[in-house]
N, C-alpha and C positions, 0 to 999 in steps of 0.2 A: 815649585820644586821640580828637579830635572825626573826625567822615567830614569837613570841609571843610577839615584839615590833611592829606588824604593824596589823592595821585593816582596810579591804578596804571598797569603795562600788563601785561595778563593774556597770554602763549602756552601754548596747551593744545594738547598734540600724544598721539601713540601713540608708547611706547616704543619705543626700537631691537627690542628684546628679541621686540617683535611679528614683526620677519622670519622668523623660525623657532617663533613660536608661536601656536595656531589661537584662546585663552582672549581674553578680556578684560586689558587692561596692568594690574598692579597700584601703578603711578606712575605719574605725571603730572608733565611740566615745567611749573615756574609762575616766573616775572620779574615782579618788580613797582619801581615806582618811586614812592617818599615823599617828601613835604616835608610841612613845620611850617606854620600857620595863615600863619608871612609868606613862602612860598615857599623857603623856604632847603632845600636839600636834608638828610637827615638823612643824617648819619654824612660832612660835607661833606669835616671836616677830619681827621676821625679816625673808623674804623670805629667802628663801636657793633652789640652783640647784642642785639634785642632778640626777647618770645617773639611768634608770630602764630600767630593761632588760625584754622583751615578750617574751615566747614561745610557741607554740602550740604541744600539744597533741594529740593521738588515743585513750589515757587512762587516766581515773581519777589520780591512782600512777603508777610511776613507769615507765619505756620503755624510750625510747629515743624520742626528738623534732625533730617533721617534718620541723618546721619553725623558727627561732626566729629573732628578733631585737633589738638596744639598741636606748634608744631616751633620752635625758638630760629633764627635768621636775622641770619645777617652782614651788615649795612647798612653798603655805603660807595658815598661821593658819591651817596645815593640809592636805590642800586640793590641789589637782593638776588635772589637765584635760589635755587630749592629744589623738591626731589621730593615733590610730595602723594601723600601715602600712609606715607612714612617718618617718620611724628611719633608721639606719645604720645596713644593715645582716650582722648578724655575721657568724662565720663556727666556730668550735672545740670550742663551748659555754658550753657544759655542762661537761666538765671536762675532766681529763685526760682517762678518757672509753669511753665518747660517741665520736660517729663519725662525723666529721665534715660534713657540711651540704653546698654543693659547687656545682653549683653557687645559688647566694641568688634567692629566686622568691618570687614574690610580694601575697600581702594576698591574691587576688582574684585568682591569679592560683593555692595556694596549696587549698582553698577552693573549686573550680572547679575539683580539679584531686585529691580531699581526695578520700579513697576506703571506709572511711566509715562516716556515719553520724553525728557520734560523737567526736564534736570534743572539747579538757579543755584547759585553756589559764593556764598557768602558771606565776607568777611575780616573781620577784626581783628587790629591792631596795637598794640603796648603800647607808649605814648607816653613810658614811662622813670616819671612819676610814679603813685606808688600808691594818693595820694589820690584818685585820679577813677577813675570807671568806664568803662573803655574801649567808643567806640559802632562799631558794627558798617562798615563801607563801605559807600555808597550809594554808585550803587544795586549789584544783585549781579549778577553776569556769568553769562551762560546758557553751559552748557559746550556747544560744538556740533561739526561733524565740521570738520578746518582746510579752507581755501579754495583747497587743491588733491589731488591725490587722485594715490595712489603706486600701483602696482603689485605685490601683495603675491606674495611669493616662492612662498607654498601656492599660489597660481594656476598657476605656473607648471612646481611638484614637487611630489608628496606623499610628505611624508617616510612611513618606516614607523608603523602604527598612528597618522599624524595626523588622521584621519579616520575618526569612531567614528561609532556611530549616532546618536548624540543631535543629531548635525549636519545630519542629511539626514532631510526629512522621511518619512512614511509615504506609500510612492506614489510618490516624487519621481523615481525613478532609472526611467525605463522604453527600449524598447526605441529612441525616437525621439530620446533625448537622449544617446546612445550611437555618436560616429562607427563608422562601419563600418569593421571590422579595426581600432579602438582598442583592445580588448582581445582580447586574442588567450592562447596558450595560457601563455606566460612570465608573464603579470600573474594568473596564478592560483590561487593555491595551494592543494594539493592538497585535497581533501573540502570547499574553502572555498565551492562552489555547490550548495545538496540542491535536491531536488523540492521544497520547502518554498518557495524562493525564485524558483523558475522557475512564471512562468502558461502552462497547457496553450496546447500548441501556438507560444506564441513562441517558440520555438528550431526552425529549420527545417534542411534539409540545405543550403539555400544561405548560412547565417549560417556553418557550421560548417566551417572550411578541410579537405581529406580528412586523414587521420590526427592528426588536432587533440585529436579527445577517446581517451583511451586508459584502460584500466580501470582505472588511478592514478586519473585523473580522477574515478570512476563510485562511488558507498557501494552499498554493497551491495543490493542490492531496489529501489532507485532508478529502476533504468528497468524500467518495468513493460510489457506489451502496448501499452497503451491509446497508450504514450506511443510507436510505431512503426509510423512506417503499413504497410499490407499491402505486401510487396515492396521495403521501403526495405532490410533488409538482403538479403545476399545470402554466397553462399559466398566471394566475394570477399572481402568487408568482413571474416570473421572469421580470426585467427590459427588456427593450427591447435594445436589441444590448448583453446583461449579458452574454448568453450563446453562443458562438461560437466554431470554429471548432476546435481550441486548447485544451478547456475544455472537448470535447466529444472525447472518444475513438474510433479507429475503429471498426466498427460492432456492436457497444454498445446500439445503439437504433436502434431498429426494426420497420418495419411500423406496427404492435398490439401497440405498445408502442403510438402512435401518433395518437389521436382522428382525425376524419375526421373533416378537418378546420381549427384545431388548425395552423397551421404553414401557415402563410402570406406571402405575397412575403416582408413588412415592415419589420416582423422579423428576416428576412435574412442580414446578413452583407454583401456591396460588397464584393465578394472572396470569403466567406465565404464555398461556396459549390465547392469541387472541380470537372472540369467541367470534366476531364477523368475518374471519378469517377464515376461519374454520367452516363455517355456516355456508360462506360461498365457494368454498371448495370442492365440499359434499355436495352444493347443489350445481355445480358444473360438471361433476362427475355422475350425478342420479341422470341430468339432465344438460345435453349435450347441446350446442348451437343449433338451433331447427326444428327443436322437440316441439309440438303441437299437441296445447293440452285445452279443456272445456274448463272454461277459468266462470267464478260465478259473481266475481266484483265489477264494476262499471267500469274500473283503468286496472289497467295492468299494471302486478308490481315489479319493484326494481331488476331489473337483466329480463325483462322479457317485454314485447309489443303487440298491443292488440293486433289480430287478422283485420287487416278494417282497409286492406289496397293502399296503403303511405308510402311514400316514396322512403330510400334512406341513402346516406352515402354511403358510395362504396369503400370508401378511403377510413371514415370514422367507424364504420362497422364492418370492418374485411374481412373476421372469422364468420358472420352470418352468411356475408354475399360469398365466402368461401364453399359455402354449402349451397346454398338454394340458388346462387347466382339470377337472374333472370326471367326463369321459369315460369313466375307471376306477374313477367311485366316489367318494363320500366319503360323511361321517358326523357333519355337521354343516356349518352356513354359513361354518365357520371353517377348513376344512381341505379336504384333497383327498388321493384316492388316485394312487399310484405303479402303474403295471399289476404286474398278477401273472402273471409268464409261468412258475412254480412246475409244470415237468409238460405246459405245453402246447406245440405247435407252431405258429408265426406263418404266417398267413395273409394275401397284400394282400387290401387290400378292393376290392369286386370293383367297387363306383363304376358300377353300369350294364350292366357288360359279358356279363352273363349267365353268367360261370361258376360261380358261387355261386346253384343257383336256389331253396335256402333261406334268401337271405339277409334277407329279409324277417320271419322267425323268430328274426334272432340276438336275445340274452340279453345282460342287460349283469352283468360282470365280478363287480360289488359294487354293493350297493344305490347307488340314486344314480347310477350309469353307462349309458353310451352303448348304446342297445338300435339294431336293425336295421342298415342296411348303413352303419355309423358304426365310423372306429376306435374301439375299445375295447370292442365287442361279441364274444359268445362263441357258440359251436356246442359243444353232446356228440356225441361219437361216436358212428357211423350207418352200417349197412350200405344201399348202395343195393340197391332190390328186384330181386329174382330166383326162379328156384326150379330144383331140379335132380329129375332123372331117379330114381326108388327101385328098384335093384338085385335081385337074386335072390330071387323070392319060393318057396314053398314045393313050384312044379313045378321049380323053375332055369331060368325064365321073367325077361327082364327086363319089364317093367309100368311102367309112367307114371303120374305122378303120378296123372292126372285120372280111370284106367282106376281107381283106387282105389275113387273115389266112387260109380263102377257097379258094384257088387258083390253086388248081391243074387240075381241070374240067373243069377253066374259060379260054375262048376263049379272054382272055383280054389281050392287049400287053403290060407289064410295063418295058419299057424299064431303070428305074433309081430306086434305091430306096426310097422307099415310105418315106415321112417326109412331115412336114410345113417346110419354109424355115427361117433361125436361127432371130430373132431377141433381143430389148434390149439389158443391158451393163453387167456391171460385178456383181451388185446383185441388188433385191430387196429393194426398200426404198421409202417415202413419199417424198416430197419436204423441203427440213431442211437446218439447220445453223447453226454451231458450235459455241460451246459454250464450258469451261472450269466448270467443278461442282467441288462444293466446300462442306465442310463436317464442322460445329462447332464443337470444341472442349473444 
C-alpha cells in the first residue's frame, strides 16, 4: 500500500497494568485510521483483516529497526485498535540491506536497553494486493510521554519488595530525604539495618524514639565502642540480665568506666563473672610484680617463683625484670636473676639511716648484682668487736687481757695458754624456722 493511501491517528499511553507495577509496560495501545488513495475508508462496508507490520526506530528517517513485529488487524469503517507488543518478531523485515534482527525481544527490553531517548515507531500496512510492495508511513511518529501526567499508585504505597536496589541510586537515600519519624521501628525488619549501611555518627540519640531500638533490632558485634559516646548509655538504658559476659570484651570496661554502685549483685548473671578471673586480678592487685612473701609449700604457686637465684628471661617475663631488673644478678644481656634468699635472713636497706654502718661494703648476690646500700646487696656474718676478761691463771688470780702482754717482770706462773674456754656451735643466729620465699611475677 502506498504512505498517501493511509492516514493514521496514533495514542500511545502506559498500560493499566502500570498501577501496581515499578518495570517498563510490556504493551502499548495503538488506534490507527486508513483510507485508500481516494479517501474511502478501508473495511467501510465490511470489515476486512489485514496484516500490519511495527517497527521501532533511533531516528525520525532512515537507519535500520531496533525492533519490529507483524500483528493481523481488524479494519472496519477505517478504524482498527491493537496492543504493540503482542504480534509475531520478525528478523530480515526491512529488506534485502537491513540486517536481521535475532533473537526477537519484547517491547519493554528494547525500551529498557535503547541507548537513547528517542525513540519513532514506524507502520506498514498490507494494502490486500501481493503484487506490490508495501511502503512504509510517512512520516513515523515519535513515541513520547502522553500530554498529561497521572499519579502513580507506587508514589503513593510501596507494595512489598517493590522497591529493590537497582531503583535507587548509590547515595540517593540520606538522612535529609528522610521525613522525620517516617520511618520508625514497624517499617523495619528485623537485621534489615547493619553498620554497613549506617555512616558514623548519623544515627544520633535524638533520631532514635526511647525504646525504639531493641537487641532484635541490633546483629550481633554491630554496635561497637566507637559507635557510643562516653555516657550515652547508662544503668537505666539496660534491661537487667541484657548485658553479659559474651557481649563484653576482655579488658573493655575499666573500674573509671563503672560509677560506684552501679553494678548489683542482681545484675550479675549466674556465671556470668569468671571466677579465675576474678581471683587473678585481686591477686595482682593485693600483690604487685616483686612482692616477696615466706611462702610455706616446697614449689611455688602459679604467678609466683621461688627465691632460689634462677635465671629468667627478660623478654618472657618483662613486667618482673620491669621491677627488680638485675639487682640479683644475671648471666648474660638476656636474662636476669630471681634473689636467692636460700639460708639468709632479710634485711631493710638501711637508705641513709645509719644503722647498717657496713653498708657501704655490701656484695652483690650473683655476679651481675646490686653491690653497697642497694636492694639486692649481701653482708657475711660478723661478730661486732670486743674482748673479754681471761680467768684463773696459774696463782687463781683473775688477770686482764692486757696484764698478759706485761709479763716478763711478773712473778706469775702461767703454766697454759691464756684463753676463755671454746663455747657455742657453728655460727651466730636468733631462734628461727624455715621457710621457702617466694617472689610475684
Amino acid at each position: 500500500m502506498n504512505a498517501s493511501l493511509i492516514t493514521l491517528s496514533l495514542l500511545l499511553g502506559a498500560s493499566l497494568a502500570m498501577a501496581q507495577n515499578t518495570t517498563v509496560p510490556t504493551l502499548m495501545s495503538y488506534q490507527g485510521r486508513v483510507t485508500d488513495t481516494a479517501g474511502v475508508l478501508i473495511g467501510n462496508s465490511t470489515p476486512v483483516n489485514r496484516s500490519v507490520t511495527f517497527r521501532l526506530y533511533t531516528a525520525s528517517t532512515g537507519g535500520d529497526a531496533i525492533w519490529a513485529e507483524v500483528q493481523t488487524a481488524t479494519i472496519s469503517a477505517g478504524e482498527f485498535s491493537v496492543l504493540v507488543g503482542n504480534g509475531t518478531g520478525l528478523s530480515g523485515f526491512a529488506g534485502p540491506s537491513a540486517p536481521a534482527i535475532q533473537p526477537y525481544k519484547t517491547l519493554s527490553d528494547i525500551i529498557n536497553t535503547a541507548t537513547t531517548s528517542s525513540l519513532y515507531l514506524g507502520l506498514t500496512v498490507d494494502d490486500g494486493n501481493s503484487s506490490t510492495v508495501d511502503a512504509e508511513v510517512s512520516p513515523r511518529q515519535q513515541i513520547v510521554s502522553a500530554a498529561f501526567s497521572m499519579r502513580s499508585r507506587v508514589a503513593e504505597t510501596v507494595a512489598s519488595a517493590s522497591v529493590t536496589s537497582s531503583m535507587i541510586s548509590d547515595g540517593a537515600v540520606t538522612t535529609n530525604t528522610i521525613l522525620a519519624g517516617a520511618v520508625n521501628n514497624a517499617k523495619i525488619a528485623d537485621l534489615s539495618v547493619n553498620t554497613a549501611k549506617l555512616a558514623d555518627a548519623t544515627i544520633t540519640t535524638a533520631k532514635i524514639a526511647d525504646a525504639n531500638v531493641t537487641t532484635a533490632k541490633l546483629v550481633n558485634g554491630s554496635v561497637t565502642t566507637d559507635k557510643i559516646l562516653d555516657g550515652a548509655v547508662t544503668g537505666a538504658d539496660l534491661a537487667t540480665g541484657s548485658v553479659n559476659s559474651d557481649k563484653i570484651a576482655d579488658g573493655s570496661i575499666n573500674s573509671i568506666d563503672i560509677a560506684d554502685g552501679q553494678v548489683l549483685n542482681q545484675d550479675l548473671a549466674g556465671s556470668s563473672v569468671d571466677l579465675g578471673k576474678l581471683v587473678a586480678a585481686v591477686q595482682q592487685a593485693l600483690n604487685p610484680p616483686g612482692t616477696i612473701m615466706a611462702y610455706a609449700g616446697d614449689t611455688a604457686p602459679a604467678g609466683w617463683f621461688l627465691c632460689d637465684g634462677a635465671y629468667l628471661d627478660r623478654t618472657q617475663y618483662a613486667t618482673l625484670f620491669g621491677v627488680i631488673s638485675t639487682r640479683f644478678g644475671s648471666s648474660g644481656s638476656t636474662n636476669f636473676a630471681v634473689p636467692d634468699f636460700r639460708g639468709r635472713f632479710l634485711r631493710g636497706r638501711d637508705g641513709g639511716i645509719g644503722r647498717d654502718p657496713d653498708r657501704g661494703s655490701r656484695t652483690a648476690m650473683q655476679p651481675g648484682g646490686a653491690t653497697g646500700d642497694r636492694v639486692g646487696s649481701v653482708q657475711d656474718d660478723q661478730f661486732e668487736a670486743h674482748k673479754h676478761d681471761v680467768p684463773n691463771d696459774s696463782t687463781g688470780s683473775t688477770v686482764s687481757q692486757n696484764s698478759l702482754l706485761d709479763s716478763a717482770n711478773s712473778n706469775e706462773d702461767y703454766s697454759s695458754t691464756p684463753g676463755t674456754g671454746m663455747t657455742g656451735g657453728n655460727e651466730t643466729r636468733p631462734i628461727n624456722a624455715n621457710v621457702n620465699y617466694i617472689i610475684k611475677y
